[in-house]
N, C-alpha and C positions, 0 to 999 in steps of 0.2 A: 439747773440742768440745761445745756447747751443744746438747742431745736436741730433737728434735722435739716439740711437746706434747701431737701426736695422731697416733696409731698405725693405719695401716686394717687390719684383720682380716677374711681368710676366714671366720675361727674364733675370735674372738674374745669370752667374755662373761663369764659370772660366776657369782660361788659363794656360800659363806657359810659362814665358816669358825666362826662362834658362829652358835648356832641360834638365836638371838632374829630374827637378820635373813633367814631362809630364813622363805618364804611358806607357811603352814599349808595340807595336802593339800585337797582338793577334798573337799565334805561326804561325798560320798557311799564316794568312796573309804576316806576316816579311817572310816568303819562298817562298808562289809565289808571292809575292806582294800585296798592298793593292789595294782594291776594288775602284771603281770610280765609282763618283755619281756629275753628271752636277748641279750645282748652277748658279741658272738664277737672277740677280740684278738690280731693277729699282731704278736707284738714285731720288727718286725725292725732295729729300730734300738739294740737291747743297752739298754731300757730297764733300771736295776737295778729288782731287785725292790720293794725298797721303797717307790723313786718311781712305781715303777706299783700297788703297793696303796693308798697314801697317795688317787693320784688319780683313783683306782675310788672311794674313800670320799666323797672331793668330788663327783663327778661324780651320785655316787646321791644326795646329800643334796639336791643340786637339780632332780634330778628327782623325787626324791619330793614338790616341792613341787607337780607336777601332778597325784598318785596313784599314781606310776609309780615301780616299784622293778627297778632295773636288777642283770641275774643274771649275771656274768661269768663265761668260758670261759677259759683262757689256749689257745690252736687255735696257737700258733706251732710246737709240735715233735706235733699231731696232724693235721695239715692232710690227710696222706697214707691215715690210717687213721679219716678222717671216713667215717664210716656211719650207718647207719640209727638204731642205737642209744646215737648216741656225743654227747656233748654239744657238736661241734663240726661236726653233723646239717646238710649244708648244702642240703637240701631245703627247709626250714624258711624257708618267705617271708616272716614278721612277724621275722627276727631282724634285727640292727644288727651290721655287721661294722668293726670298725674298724683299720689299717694303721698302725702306730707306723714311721717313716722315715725318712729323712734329708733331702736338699734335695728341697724338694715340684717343683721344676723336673727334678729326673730324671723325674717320673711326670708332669707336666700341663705346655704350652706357655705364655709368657703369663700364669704366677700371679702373683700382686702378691708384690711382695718383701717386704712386712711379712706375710704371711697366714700365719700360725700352721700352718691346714689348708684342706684343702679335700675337701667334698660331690660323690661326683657322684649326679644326679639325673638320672634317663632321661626322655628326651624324650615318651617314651610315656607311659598313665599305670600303670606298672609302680611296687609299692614303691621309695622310695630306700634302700640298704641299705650302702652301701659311703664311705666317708670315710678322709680320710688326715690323720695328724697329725704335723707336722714333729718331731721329738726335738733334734736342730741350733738350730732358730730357737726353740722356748723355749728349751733353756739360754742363748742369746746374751739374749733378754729378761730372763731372771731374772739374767744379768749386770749390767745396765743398770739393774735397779731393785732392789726390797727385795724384791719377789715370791719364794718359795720354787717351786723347780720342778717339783714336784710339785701347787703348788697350781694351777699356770700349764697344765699337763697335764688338770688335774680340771676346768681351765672351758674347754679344748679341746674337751674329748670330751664336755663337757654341751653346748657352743655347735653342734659338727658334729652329734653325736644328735640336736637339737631342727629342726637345716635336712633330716636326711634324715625324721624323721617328719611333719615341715613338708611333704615335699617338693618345696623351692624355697629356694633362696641368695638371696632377699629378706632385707633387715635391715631392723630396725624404728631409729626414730629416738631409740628409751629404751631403757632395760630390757637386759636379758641379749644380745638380739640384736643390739645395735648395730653398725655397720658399724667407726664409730672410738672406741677406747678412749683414752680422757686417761690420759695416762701417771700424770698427776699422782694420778687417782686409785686408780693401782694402785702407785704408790708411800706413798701416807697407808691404803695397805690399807681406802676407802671402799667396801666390800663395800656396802654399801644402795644406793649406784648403779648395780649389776648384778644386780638381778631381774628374774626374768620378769613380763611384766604380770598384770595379772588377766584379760585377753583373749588371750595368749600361753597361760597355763595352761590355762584351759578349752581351744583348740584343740590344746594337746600331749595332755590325756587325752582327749578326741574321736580323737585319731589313734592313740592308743596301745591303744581297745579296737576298733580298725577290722586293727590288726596282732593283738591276740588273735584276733577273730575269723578271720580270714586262717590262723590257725595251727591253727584245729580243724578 
């Protein structure tokens, strides 16, 4: 059966698995440091361990291309004993939560059947804080091509994190955001087709010290 040659993606973008092709942090953050911004994770799809450290690693190397250094919680077996003092503090309005799942059609009506994940984004103008990531529909992608599943995970959860600090499932027509992925080129592993712009970056650390501040 001949693949499609473009994929549409909820969640769809991109990484950088050699650091020559991740975009160098924002000036001011490379001087006093990048910004931090808590990542709260519910496994509930038996992600293994290692494919969810692997894709924490991915996921932070491209956002630190905006100054933004992502702090991960694993919250799936503390959810119950989240308090005040607990790193899975769910007071805390600048965090980013995100849902590792199964078919993203049990949780949302109407997803697109290729969509990785999906954002939701309140209608109000409240933080967006909550995303979900299919565990099912990557591995069936990373069947279909060369992509590792892990790596397929780590540009999940960069592509969902940038639409909820976005706050808007707008895609852009380049760059990391794209709506539709060329298969082709996540099969030739053309990681330089999936960066953020340079207009993308500056608006992700504009958003990401708007959730610092949020959090003091």
């Amino acid at each position: 059966m001949t693949l499609p040659r473009r994929v549409l993606f909820c969640c769809t973008f991109a990484l950088s698995l050699c650091p020559k092709c991740l975009p160098h942090p924002l000036g001011q953050a490379a001087e006093s440091g990048p910004l931090r911004i808590s990542v709260h994770v519910y496994n509930y799809a038996g992600v293994p361990d290692a494919q969810m450290r692997a894709a924490e690693e991915v996921a932070t190397r491209v956002l630190l291309g905006a100054g933004t250094k992502l702090e991960w919680s694993d919250c799936s077996m503390t959810k119950s004993r989240a308090g005040k003092n607990s790193p899975c503090d769910v007071s805390s309005p600048g965090k980013l939560v995100l849902y590792f799942v199964g078919p993203l059609e049990e949780h949302f009506n109407g997803v697109d059947r290729h969509a990785l994940g999906y954002s939701i984004i309140p209608d109000s103008h409240a933080l967006a804080t909550m995303a979900y990531i299919s565990y099912p529909r990557i591995q069936k992608l990373s069947a279909r091509t060369s992509a590792e599943v892990a790596d397929l995970l780590g540009l999940a959860v960069a592509h969902e994190s940038a639409h909820l600090l976005f706050g808007s499932r707008d895609h852009a027509n380049q760059g990391l955001m794209r709506a539709k992925w060329r298969l082709r080129d996540l099969e030739n592993k053309a990681w330089n087709e999936f960066q953020f712009t340079r207009e993308q970056l500056s608006r992700l650390h504009s958003a990401v010290e708007a959730r610092v501040q949020a959090d003091r």
